[in-house]
LUMKE-607538 format. One record per atom (N, C-alpha, C): x, y, z; residue in one letter. Coordinates in steps of 0.05 Angstrom, whole numbers, plus 5000, padded with zeros to 4 digits. Example, Ala and Ser with C-alpha at 12.3 -4.5 7.8 and 13.67 -1.06 7.14 Angstrom:
526448865156A;524649105156A;526449345156A;525749555142S;527349795143S;525850015157S;
% end
This chain:
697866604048X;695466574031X;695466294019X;693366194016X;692465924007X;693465913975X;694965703963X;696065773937X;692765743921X;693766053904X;691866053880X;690865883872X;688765843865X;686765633836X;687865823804X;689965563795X;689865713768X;688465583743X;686065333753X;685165243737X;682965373715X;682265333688X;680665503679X;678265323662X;676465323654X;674965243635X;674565433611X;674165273595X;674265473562X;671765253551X;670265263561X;666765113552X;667964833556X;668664623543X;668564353556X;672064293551X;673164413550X;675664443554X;676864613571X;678064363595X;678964503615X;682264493624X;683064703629X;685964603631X;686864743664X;689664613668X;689564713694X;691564873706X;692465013689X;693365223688X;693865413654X;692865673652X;691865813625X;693465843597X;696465733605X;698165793598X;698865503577X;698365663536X;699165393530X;701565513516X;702465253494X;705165433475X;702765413448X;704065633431X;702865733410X;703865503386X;701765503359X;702665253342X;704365253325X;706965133322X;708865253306X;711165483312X;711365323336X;714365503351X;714065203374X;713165043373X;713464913393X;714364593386X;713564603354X;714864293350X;711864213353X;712963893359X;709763753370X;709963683410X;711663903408X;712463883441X;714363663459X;714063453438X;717263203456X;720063393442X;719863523432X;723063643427X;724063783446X;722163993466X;722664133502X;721963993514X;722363663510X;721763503535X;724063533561X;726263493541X;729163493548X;728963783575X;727863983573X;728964233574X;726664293607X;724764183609X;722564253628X;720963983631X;718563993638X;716963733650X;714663913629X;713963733612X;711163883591X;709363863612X;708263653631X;706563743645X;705163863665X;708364143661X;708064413668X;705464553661X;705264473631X;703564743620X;701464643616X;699864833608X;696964903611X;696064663584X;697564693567X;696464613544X;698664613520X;699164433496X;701264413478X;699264473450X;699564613434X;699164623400X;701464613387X;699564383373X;702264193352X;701964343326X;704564353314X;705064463293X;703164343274X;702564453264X;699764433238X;699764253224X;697364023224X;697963863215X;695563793183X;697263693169X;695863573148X;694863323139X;693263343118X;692362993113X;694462843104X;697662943085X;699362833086X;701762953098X;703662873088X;706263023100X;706963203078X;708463543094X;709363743076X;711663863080X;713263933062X;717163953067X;716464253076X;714264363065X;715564713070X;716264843046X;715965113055X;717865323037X;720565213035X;721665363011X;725165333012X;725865643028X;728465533032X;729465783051X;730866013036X;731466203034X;730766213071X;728166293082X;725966203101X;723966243107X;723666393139X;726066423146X;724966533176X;727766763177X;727166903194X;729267193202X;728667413223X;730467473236X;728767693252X;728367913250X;726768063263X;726668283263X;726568423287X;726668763284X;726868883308X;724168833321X;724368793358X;721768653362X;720268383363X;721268213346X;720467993325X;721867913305X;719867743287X;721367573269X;719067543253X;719267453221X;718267323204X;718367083196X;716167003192X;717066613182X;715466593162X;716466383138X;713966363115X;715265943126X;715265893148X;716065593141X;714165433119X;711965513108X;710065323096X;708765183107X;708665063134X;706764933141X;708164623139X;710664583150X;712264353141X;710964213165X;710863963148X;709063673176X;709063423169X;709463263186X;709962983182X;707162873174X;705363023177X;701562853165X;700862813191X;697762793185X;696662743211X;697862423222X;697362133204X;697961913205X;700361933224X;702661983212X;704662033231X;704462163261X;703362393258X;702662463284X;701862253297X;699162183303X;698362003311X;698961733318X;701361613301X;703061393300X;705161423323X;706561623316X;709261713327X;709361883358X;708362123348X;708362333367X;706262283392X;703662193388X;700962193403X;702161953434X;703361823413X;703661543438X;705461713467X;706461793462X;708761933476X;707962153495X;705762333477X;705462613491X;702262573517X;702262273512X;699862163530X;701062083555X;703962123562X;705262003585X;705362353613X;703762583588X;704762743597X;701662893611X;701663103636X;699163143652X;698563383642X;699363433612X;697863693601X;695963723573X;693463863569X;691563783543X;693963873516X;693063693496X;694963673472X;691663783454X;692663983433X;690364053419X;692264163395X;690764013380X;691863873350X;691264133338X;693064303320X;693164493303X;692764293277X;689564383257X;689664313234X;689364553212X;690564423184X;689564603160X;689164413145X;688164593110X;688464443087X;687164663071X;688264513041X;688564653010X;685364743005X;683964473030X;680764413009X;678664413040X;676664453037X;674864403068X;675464103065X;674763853036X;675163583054X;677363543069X;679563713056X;682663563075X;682663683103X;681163883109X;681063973133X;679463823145X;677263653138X;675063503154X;676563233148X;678163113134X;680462833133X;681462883159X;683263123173X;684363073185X;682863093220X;681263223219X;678763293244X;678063023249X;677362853221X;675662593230X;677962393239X;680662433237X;682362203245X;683762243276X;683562563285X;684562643303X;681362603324X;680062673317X;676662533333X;677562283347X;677562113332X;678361783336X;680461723354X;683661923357X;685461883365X;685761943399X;687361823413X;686861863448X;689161953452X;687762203471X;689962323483X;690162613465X;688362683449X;688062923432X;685063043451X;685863283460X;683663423481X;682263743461X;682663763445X;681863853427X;683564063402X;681764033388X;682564193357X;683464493346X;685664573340X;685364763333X;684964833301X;683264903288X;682565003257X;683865253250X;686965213247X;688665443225X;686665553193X;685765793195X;684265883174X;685466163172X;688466183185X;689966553180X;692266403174X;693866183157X;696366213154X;697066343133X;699566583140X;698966823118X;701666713094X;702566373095X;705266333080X;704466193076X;702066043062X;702265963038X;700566043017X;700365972995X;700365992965X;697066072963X;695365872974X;692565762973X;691665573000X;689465643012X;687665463026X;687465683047X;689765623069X;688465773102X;687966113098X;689066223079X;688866613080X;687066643065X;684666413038X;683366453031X;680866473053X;680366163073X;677666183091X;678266423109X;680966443128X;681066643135X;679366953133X;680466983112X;679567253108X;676367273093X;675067033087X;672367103074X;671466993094X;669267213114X;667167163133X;665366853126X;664566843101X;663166603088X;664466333088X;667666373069X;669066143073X;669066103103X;671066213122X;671066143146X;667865953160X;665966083159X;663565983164X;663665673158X;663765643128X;663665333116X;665465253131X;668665283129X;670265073147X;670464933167X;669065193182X;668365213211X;665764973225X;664564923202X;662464873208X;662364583200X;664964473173X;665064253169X;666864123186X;667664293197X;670064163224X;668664103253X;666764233255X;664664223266X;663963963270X;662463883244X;661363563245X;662963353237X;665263433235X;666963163232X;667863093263X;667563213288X;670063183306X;667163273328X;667363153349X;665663133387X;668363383397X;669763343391X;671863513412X;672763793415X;672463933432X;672264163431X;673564313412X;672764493394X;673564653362X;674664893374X;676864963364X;678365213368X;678265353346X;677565693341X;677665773315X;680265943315X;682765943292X;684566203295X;684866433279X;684266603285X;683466863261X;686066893266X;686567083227X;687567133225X;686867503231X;689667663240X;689167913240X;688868123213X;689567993195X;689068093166X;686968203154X;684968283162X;682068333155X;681768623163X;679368673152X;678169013160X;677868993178X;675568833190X;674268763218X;674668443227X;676068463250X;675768173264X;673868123272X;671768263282X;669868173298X;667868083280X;668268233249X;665768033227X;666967703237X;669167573224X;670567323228X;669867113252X;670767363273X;669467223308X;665967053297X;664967283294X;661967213299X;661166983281X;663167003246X;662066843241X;663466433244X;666066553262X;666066233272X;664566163294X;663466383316X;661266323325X;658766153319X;658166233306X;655066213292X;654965953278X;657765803273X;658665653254X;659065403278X;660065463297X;659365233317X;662065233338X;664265373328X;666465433345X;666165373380X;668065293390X;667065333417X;669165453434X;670665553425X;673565833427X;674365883407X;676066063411X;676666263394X;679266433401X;681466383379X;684066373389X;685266583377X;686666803377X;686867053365X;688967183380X;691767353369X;690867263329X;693267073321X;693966993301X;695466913285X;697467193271X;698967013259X;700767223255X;700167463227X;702267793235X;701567923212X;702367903191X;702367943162X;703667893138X;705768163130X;707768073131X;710368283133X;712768243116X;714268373108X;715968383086X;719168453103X;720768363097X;723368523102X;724868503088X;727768703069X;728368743043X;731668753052X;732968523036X;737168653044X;736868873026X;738669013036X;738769313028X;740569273007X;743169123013X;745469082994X;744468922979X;743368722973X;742468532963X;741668632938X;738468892943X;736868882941X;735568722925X;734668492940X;732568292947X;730868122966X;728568092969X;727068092986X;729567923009X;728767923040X;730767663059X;728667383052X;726767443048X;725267153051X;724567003031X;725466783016X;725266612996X;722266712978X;720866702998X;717266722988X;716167052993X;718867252995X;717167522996X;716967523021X;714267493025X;713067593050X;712767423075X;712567363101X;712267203118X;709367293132X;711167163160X;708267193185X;709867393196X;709367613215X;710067723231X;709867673268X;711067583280X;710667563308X;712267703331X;712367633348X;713467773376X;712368023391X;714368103409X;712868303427X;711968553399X;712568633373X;712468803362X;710168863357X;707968623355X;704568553349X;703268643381X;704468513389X;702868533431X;701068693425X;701169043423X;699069153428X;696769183411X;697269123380X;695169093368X;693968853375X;695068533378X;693968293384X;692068493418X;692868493432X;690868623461X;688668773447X;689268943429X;686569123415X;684568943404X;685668683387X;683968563381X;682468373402X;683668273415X;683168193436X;680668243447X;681068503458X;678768573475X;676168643452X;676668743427X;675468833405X;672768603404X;674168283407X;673167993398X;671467963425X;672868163453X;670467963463X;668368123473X;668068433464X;665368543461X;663368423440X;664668223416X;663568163408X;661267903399X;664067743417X;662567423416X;662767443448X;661467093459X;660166993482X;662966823483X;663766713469X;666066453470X;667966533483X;669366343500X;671466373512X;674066433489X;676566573492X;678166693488X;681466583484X;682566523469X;685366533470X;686666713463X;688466893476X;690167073473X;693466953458X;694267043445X;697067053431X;697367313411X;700867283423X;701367533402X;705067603420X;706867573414X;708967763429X;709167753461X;707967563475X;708167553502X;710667373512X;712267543528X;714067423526X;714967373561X;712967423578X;713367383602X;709967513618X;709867403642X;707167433653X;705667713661X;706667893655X;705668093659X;704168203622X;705868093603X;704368133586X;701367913576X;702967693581X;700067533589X;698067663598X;697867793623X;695967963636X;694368163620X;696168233601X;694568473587X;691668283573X;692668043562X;691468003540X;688967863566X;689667753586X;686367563606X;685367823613X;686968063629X;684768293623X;683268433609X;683468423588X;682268483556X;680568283555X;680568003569X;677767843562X;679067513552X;681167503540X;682267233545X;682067153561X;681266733560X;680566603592X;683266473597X;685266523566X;687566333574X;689366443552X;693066453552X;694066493528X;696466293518X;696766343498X;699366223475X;701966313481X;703766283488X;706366393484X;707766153460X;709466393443X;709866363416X;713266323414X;713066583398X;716666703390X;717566663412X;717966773439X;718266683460X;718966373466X;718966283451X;720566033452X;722365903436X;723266103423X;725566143407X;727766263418X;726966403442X;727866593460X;729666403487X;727566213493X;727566183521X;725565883514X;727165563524X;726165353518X;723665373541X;723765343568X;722165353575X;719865693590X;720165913566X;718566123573X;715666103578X;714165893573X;711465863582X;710765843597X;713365603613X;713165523643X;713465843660X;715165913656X;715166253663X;713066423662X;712266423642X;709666543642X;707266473671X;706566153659X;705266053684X;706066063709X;707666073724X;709066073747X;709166443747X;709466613730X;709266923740X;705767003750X;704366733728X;701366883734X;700866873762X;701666633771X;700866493790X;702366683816X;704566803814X;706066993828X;704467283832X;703867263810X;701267563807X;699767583829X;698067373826X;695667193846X;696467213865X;698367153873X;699267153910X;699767373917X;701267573903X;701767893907X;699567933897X;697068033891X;695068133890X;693268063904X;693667853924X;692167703951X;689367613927X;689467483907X;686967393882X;687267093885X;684967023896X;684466623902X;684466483876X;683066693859X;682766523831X;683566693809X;685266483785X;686166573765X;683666733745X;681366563747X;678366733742X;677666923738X;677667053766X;677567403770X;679167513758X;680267493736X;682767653725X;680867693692X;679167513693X;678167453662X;676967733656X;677667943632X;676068133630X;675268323651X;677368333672X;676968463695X;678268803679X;678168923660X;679669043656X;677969363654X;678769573672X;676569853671X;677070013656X;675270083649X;676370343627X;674170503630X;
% end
């Protein structure tokens, strides 16, 4: 058989194979340079970046759990400036799209950092963090109000030409209110979900394990609810799809592009396993050939019920 097409489009962002790493398990991606060829993958999201630089929670902020793990890191980042100074020059040597994870306290610091990453080469588009469930104030506020999200969405919108990623958080009654309204707001994907908000307690201790209480929740433990939402988001909106959640090899990938994702994230999974993405990509692509399927495409929302 003729090797597969695993290239995909996600509206004017195209990558060429579906498979990116998730933001904040990956570094800004030259730290697994050492470990694989980055331009293996589909696509890199850089750990979240701000208008200045941020140390983080104190620790302890991360731990595992059965399944998974929790993290409250804070949102620790060298600033966008830095990025751009340091990291950008470097990750341009490499044949895969780099799409900039942003947040902030305020909509301007979120549109500070849209309008500097706009300008910058070698950034193929944006991702707008509006579910980080560890910190204090800013991303779990727009997150979760259909309205806030809208404004963010929309000021990120006109600061930045380059394709807008939106990432819900799973924390809500309804995701699909959220979907629609970064839709409507100008989004041009839609990346889902981010992590759940979860607690875990030493018994002997008794006191909380995590400095800040509560964390994010990730790994295969989320998978099936992240696939519920999944497919939930894309009866609902038109926008192309990013799947993440607990995938930790290509058959679970699969769950989430048959549910209607055009492409996914692998996360915790790389805490696991330096180069598990590349795995991922190379099992889809194995799929394809045992399923005699020309294109990675036909898989989009192919799913019967």
């Amino acid at each position: 058989m003729v090797k597969p097409e695993l290239s995909v489009d996600l509206g004017k962002l195209r990558l060429k194979n579906p498979v990116l790493t998730a933001s904040g398990t990956f570094g800004y991606g030259l730290e697994f340079a050492d470990f694989f060829d980055l331009g293996a993958l589909g696509g890199i999201c850089t750990k979240g970046l701000s208008p200045r630089p941020r140390l983080g929670n104190p620790p302890v902020r991360i731990c595992e759990t059965p399944a998974g793990m929790l993290n409250t890191i804070g949102l620790q980042n060298i600033g966008v400036d830095s990025f751009i100074a340091d990291k950008l020059p470097l990750l341009r040597a490499y044949d895969t799209a780099v799409v900039a994870n942003v947040f902030g306290e305020t909509i301007p610091e979120y549109v500070e950092v849209c309008e500097k990453l706009d300008g910058a080469e070698g950034v193929h588009a944006i991702e707008v963090n509006v579910s980080c469930p560890n910190v204090d104030k800013g991303g779990i506020v727009f997150g979760n109000d259909p309205r806030a999200l809208a404004e963010v969405t929309a000021a990120c919108r006109a600061a930045t030409r380059l394709p807008l990623m939106v990432k819900l958080s799973p924390n809500v009654t309804d995701i699909t209110v959220t979907a629609r309204a970064a839709e409507e707001a100008g989004a041009d994907i839609i990346s889902l979900v981010n992590t759940y908000v979860g607690m875990a307690i030493d018994v002997d201790r008794r006191r909380p394990v995590l400095a800040k209480v509560f964390g994010g929740l990730s790994g295969p433990a989320i998978r099936p609810l992240a696939v519920r939402l999944t497919w939930l988001v894309r009866q609902a909106v038109k926008l192309p799809l990013i799947g993440i959640g607990g995938i930790m090899d290509a058959r679970d990938a699969l769950e989430f592009i048959l549910a209607g994702a055009s492409a996914v994230q692998v996360g915790t999974a790389n805490f696991v396993n330096p180069d598990a993405a590349v795995k991922v990509a190379r099992g889809i692509e194995s799929y394809l050939v045992e399923k005699g399927i020309a294109s990675f495409n036909e898989l989009i929302g192919a799913l019967e019920t």
